[in-house]
C-alpha positions in Angstrom: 62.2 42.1 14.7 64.4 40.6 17.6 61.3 37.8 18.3 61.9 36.5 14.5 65.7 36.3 14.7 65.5 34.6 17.8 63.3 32.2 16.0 65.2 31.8 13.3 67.9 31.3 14.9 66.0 28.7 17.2 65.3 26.7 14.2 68.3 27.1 12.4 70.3 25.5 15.1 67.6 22.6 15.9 67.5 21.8 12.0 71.5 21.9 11.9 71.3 18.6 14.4 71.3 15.9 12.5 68.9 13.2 14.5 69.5 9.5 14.7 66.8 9.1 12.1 68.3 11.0 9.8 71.8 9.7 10.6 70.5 6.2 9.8 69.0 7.4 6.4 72.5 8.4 5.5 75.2 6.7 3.5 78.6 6.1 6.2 80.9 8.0 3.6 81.1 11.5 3.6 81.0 11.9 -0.3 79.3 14.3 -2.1 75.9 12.4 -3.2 74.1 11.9 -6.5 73.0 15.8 -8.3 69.2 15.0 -9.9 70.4 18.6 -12.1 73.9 16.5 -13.8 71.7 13.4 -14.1 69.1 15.7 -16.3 72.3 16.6 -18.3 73.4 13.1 -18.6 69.7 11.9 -20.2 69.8 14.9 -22.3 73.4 13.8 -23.7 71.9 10.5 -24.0 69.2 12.1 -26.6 72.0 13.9 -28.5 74.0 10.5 -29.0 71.0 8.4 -30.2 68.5 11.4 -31.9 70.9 13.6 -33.3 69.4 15.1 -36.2 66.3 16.0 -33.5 67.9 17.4 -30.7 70.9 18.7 -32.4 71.4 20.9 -35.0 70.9 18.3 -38.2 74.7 17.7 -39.7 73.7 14.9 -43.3 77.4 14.5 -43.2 78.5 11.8 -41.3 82.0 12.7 -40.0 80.9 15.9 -38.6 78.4 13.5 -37.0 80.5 11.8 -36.1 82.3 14.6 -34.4 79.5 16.4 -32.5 78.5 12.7 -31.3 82.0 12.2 -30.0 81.7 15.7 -28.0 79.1 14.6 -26.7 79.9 10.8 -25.7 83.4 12.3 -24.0 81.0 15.2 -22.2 78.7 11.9 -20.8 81.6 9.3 -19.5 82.9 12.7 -17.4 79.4 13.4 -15.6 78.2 9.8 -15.5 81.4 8.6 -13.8 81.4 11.2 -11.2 77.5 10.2 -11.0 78.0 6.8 -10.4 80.8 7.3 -8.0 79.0 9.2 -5.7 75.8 7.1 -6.6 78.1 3.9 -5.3 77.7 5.3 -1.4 74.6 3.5 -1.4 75.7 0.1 -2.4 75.5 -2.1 0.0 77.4 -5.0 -1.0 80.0 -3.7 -2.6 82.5 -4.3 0.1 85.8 -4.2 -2.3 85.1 -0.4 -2.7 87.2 0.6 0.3 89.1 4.0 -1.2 88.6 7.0 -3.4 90.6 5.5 -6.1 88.5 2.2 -6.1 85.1 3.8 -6.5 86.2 6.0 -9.5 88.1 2.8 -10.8 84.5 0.9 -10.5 82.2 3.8 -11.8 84.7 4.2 -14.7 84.0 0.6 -15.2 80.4 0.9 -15.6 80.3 3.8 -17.4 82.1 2.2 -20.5 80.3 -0.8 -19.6 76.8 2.0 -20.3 78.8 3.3 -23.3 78.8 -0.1 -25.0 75.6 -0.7 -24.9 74.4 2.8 -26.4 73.8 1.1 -30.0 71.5 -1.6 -28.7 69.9 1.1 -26.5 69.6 3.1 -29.9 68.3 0.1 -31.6 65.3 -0.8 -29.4 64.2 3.1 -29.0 64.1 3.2 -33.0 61.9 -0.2 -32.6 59.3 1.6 -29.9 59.7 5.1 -32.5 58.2 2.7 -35.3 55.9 0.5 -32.7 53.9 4.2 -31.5 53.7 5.4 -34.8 51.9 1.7 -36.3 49.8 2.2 -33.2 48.5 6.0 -33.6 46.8 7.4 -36.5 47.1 10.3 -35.3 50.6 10.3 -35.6 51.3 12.5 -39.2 55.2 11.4 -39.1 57.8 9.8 -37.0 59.1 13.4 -36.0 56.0 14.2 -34.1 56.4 10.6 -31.8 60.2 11.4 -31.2 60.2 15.1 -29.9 55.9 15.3 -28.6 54.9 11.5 -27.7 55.7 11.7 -23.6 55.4 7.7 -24.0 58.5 7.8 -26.3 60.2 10.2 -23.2 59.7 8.4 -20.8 60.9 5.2 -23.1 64.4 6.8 -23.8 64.3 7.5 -20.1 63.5 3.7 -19.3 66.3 2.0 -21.7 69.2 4.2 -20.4 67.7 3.7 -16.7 67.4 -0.7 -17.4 70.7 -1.0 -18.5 72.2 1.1 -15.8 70.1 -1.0 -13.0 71.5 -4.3 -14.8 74.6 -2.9 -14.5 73.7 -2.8 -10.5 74.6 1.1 -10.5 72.6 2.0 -7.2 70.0 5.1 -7.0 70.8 6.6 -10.5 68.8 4.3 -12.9 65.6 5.8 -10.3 66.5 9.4 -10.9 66.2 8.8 -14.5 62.6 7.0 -14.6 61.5 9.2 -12.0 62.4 12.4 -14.2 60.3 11.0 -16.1 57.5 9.8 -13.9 57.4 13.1 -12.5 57.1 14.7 -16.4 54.5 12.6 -18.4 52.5 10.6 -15.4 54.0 7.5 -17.2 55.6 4.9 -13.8 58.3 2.3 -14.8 60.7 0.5 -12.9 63.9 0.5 -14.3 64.0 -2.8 -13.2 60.7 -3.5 -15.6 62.3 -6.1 -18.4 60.5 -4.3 -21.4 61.1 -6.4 -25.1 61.5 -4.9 -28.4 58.7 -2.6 -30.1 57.2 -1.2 -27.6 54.0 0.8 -27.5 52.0 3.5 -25.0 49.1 5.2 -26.3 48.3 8.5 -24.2 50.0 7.2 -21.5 49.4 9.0 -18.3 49.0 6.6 -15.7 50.7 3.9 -16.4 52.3 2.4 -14.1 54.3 -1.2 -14.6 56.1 -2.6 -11.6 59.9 -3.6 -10.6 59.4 -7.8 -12.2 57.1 -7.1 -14.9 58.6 -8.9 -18.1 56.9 -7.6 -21.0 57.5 -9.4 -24.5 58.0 -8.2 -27.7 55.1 -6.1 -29.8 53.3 -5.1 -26.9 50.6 -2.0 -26.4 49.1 -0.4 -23.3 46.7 2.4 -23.2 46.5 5.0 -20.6 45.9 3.9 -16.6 47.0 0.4 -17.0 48.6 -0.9 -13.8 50.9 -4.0 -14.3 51.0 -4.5 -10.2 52.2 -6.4 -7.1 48.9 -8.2 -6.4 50.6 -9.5 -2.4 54.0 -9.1 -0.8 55.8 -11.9 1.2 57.8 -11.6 4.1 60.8 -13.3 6.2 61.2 -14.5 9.6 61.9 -10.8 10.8 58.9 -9.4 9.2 61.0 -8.1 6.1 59.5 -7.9 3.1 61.4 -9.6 0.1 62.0 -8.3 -3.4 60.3 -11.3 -5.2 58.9 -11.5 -8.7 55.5 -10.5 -7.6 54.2 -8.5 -10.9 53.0 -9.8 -14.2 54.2 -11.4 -17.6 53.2 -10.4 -21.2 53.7 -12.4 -23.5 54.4 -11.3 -27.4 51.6 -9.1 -28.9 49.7 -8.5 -25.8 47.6 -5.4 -26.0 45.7 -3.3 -22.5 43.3 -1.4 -23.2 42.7 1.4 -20.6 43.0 1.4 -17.1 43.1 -2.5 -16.8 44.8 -3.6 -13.5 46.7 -6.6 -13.7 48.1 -8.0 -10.6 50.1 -10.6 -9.6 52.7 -12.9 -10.9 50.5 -14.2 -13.6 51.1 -14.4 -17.5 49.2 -12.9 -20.1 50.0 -15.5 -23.1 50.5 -13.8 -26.5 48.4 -12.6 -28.6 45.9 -11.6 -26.3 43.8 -8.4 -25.7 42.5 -7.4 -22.5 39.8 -4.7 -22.2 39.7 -1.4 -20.6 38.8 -1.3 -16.7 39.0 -5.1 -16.2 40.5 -6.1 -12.8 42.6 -9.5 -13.3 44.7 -11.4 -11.1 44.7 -14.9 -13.2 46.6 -16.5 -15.7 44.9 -15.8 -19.2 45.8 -18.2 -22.0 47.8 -17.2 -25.5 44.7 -15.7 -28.3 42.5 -14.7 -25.1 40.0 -11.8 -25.1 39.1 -10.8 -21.5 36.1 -8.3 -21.8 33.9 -6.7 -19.3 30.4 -7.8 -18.2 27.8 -6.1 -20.0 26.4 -3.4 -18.0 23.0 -4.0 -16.8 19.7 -1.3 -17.5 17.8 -0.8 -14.7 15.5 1.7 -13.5 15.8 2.4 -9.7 12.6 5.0 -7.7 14.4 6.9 -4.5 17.8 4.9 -4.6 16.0 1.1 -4.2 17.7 -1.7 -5.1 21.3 0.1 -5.6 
């Protein structure tokens, strides 16, 4: 018994050090930091405010709507400001935030700057609700793709997350997406610049990078990657946060696990096929299939 208190106390002392890794990992204030638990309250608010009749208790008349959405909008400007304060430690230029008073002054900025944008936010989530269901028979009703489809989560997740990172709010527009990420296998930037009508069949997979611009009335099945095909690089050897990922135009659909890499564009109207590897512009009413597989017969492994 004495041996394992010595070593817990051993390693409770070395792990209370904090080394100069770690140090350097750190923001300079000594501010509480981001909570991923009040940012998984804030989405959830989000939901209430733009799906009320699903993830509230349905009210058909409008002022006590009205009222219940209220409760809820003054319940989200009181955790996102404190979320974005404390998410503001890791701004690096934001020089003119020297006191207390100035970082809440700034967050409550950006959180009414958020606010205002809740009805378009509303507005293209209604336009990917109706995109999903054109694109699945297998969806019975629009209730089934707003409270099962994890594509439609991890959409609701995205908008809120895009306007936020527009906004330049650091750390918390990744929380959000990566709550996401981490439920439905579904990877978006909140950077991504997604257009209206927006469709993901299955889903898991996906992944669509920091300066993909997507157009509007696009589809993507499960696995596609829209991906970094190359980085570049400074003097120093740092790597620089270029557009590096692809374009979709309008009515682009991927079928399933299609990698496209690169800052190319995909012109509209086109369809590429499932497992095709591309890394090329493709022109607007293209079909880019794959090679037709070849039948051969092969005697103890020749010729493979």
């Amino acid at each position: 018994m004495d041996n394992k208190n010595e070593i817990l106390l051993k390693n409770v002392r070395l792990l209370s050090v904090m080394g100069d890794h770690e140090r350097g990992m750190m923001p300079q204030t000594e501010a509480p930091l981001p909570s991923v638990e009040k940012v998984k309250q804030i989405v959830t608010l989000v939901k209430n405010i733009i799906f009320p009749d699903y993830f509230n208790k349905r009210q058909p008349d409008e002022d006590i709507r009205s009222y219940y959405i209220g409760v809820h909008m003054q319940e989200l400007v009181r955790l996102l400001t404190k979320q974005i304060a404390h998410g503001l430690q890791f701004c690096e230029d934001c020089e003119c935030i020297q006191t207390r008073d100035d970082v809440y002054r700034e967050a409550g900025r950006l959180t009414m700057a958020f606010i205002d944008a809740l009805p378009e936010i509303k507005r293209l989530l209604y336009t990917d609700v109706q995109a999903m269901f054109d694109n699945d028979p297998a969806a019975p009703n629009y209730g089934e793709v707003i409270f099962c489809y994890p594509s439609m989560n991890t959409m609701t997740h995205y908008r809120m997350a895009h306007k936020l990172h527009e906004l330049k709010v650091p750390v918390i527009p990744r929380i959000i997406t990566e709550l996401a990420h981490s439920k439905t296998g579904i990877d978006i930037h909140p950077g991504a610049q997604i257009g209206e009508y927006f469709a993901i069949d299955h889903g898991t997979g996906v992944v669509i990078g920091e300066t993909t611009i997507i157009g509007n009335h696009v589809t993507l099945y499960q696995g596609v990657t829209l991906g970094a095909k190359s980085f570049k690089y400074d003097a120093d050897g740092n790597m620089l946060n270029v557009p590096r990922h692809p374009i979709l135009e309008d009515y682009v659909t991927v079928y399933s696990n299609a990698s496209i890499l690169g800052r190319i564009t995909i012109g509209h109207h086109s369809t590429i096929g499932g497992n095709i590897w591309l890394t090329h512009d493709v022109p607007p009413h293209s079909r880019i299939l794959q090679s037709k597989a070849v039948d051969a017969s092969f005697s103890g492994g020749l010729g493979i």
